[in-house]
N, C-alpha and C positions, 0 to 999 in steps of 0.2 A: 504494500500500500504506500502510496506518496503524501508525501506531507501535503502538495498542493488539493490532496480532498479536502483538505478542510478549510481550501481559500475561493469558494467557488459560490458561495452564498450571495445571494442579490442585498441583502443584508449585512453593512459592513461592521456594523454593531457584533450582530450574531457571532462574524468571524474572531472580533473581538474576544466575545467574551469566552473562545471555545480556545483560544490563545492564551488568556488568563488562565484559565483553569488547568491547562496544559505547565505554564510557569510555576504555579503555585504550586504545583504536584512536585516539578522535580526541584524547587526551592526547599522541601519540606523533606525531600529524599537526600538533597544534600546536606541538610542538618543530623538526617538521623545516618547517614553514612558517616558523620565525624564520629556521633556518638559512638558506633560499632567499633573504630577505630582506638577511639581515648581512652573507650571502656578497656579493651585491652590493656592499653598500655600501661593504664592506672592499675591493673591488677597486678602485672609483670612488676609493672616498679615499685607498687605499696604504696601510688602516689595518694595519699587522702584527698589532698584541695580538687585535683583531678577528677577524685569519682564524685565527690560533693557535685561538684561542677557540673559533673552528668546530671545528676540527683535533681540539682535546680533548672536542668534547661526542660525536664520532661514535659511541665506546664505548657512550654513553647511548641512543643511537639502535637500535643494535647488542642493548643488552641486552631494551630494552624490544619488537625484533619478538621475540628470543627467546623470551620470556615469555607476550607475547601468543599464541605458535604453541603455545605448551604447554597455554594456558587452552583454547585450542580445541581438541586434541588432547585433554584431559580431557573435554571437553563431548561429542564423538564419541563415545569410548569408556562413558563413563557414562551418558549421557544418549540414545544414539541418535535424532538430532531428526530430522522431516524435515518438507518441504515447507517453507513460508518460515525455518524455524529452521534447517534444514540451508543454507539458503542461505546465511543470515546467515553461518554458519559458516566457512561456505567460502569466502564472500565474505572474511571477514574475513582470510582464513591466504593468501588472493591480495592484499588490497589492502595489506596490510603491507609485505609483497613489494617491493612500486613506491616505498613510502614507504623504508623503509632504502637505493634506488636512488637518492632523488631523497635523501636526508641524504651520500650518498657521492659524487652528481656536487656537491654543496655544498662536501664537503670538496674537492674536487679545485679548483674553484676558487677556495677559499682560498688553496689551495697557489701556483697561478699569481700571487696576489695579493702572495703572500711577495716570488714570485720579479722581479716587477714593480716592486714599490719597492725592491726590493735594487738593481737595476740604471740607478735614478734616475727621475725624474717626466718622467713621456711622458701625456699624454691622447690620442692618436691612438687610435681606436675605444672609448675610452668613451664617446661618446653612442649606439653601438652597442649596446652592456652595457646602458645605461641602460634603452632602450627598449624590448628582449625580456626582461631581467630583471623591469622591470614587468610586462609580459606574460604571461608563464607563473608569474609571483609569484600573479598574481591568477588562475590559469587551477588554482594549487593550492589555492587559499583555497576557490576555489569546489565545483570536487571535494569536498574533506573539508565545504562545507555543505550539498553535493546527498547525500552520506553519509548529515551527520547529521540533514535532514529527508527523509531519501527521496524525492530532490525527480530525478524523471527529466527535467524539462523543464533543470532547471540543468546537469544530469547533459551532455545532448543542447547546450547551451551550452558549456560546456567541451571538447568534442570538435569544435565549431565553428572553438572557437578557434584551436586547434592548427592548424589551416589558414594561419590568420593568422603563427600562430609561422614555422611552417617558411618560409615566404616570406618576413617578417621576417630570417630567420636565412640565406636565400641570397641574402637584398639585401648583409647586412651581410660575407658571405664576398667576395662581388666587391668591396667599397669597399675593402677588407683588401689583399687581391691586387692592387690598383691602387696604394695607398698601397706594397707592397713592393714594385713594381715601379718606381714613381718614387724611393724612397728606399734603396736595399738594405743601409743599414745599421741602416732600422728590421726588420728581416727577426727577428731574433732577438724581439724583441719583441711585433710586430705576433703572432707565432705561438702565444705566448701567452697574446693576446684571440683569438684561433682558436679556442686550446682553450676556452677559457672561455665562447665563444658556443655550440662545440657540447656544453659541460656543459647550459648554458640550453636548448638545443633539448633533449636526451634528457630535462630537467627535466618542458619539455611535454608530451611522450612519456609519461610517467610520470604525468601529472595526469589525461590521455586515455583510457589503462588503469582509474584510479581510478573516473571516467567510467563507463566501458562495465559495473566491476564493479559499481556504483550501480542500472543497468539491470539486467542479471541478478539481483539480490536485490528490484528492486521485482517485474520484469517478468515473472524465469524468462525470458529471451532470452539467449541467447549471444550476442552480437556486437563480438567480438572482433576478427572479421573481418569487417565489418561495414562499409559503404561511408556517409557521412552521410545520406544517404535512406533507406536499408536502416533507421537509426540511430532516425532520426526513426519511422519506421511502427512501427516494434518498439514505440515508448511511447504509441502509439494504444493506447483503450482498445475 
């Protein structure tokens, strides 16, 4: 699909306002892309002011799907679009959705990040963190630019990846489980990069969704449920 569909309205308002909501989306994607980022980094380094910092921008996160559900909900009501303009639409009031999810599993691992340096410097399953935080860091970056070039082959990339996540993320569960059963005074702790591994998997999760919503606004396919092969034929043209 080319971007020029959605400059074809006799209505130069309308195009407007399907340009704004478009903006808005991937302004909101690039807030919650730092978040995914800093959250890591604040876990890695024990940085406190850092995860605080996540802690406080969530509100922002929080206001900006608000806002966005509302431009859309205006656009419906007003505008009645359809065919790739409805999509966008709807596209747009789902893939917010995932992003406010993946800004709130960010906050959550912040929070473990608090509770980690409060209770002294341990690096036991940070190069854990490291490596699926890399991972679905990049597996959201890529999402919001299959978004924002309509790009279904990146799209179909990204939901590949996720493969990779979750294996990543039940290697890094057993190292975990081995590590508390040799040590069990790290048990408090270790449980804490537990949670913060499984913030990182639902993160991918969330980027996957993004993904699939990319295809249904190029494609008109649903595949949500969708198996990677399924995934891949859907963006045949």
């Amino acid at each position: 699909m080319e971007n020029e569909g959605y400059k074809t309205h006799i209505s130069r308002q309308f195009n407007d306002e399907l340009d704004q909501v478009r903006s808005h989306t991937l302004e909101m994607g690039g807030l919650v892309e730092r978040q995914v980022t800093d959250c890591v980094v604040a876990l890695i380094e024990l940085d406190v002011s850092k995860a605080e910092e996540i802690r406080r921008n969530d509100h922002i996160v929080n206001a900006m799907e608000i806002r966005i559900d509302a431009e859309c909900a205006r656009i419906l009501a007003k505008r009645q679009p359809a065919a790739s303009d409805l999509r966008l639409v709807l596209t747009t009031s789902k893939l917010i959705c995932d992003l406010e999810r993946i800004g709130d599993e960010a906050g959550k691992i912040a929070l473990h990040a608090i509770g980690l340096a409060e209770s002294g410097d341990e690096t036991r399953g940070f190069v854990e963190i490291r490596h699926l935080g890399a991972l679905v860091g990049q597996m959201v970056h890529d999402a919001l630019d299959a978004f924002a070039r309509l790009d279904t082959e990146q799209a179909l990339q990204v939901a590949q990846a996720d493969k990779k996540a979750d294996l990543e993320y039940a290697s890094a569960l057993r190292e975990m489980m081995s590590v508390m059963m040799e040590d069990p005074r790290s048990i408090s702790r270790i449980i804490n990069v537990i949670w913060a591994l499984r913030s990182l998997e639902r993160i991918g999760d969330h980027a996957r969704n993004i993904a699939q919503h990319v295809i249904y606004l190029v494609k008109g396919k649903d595949v949500r449920h969708a198996n990677l092969t399924e995934m891949a034929d859907s963006i045949k043209d």
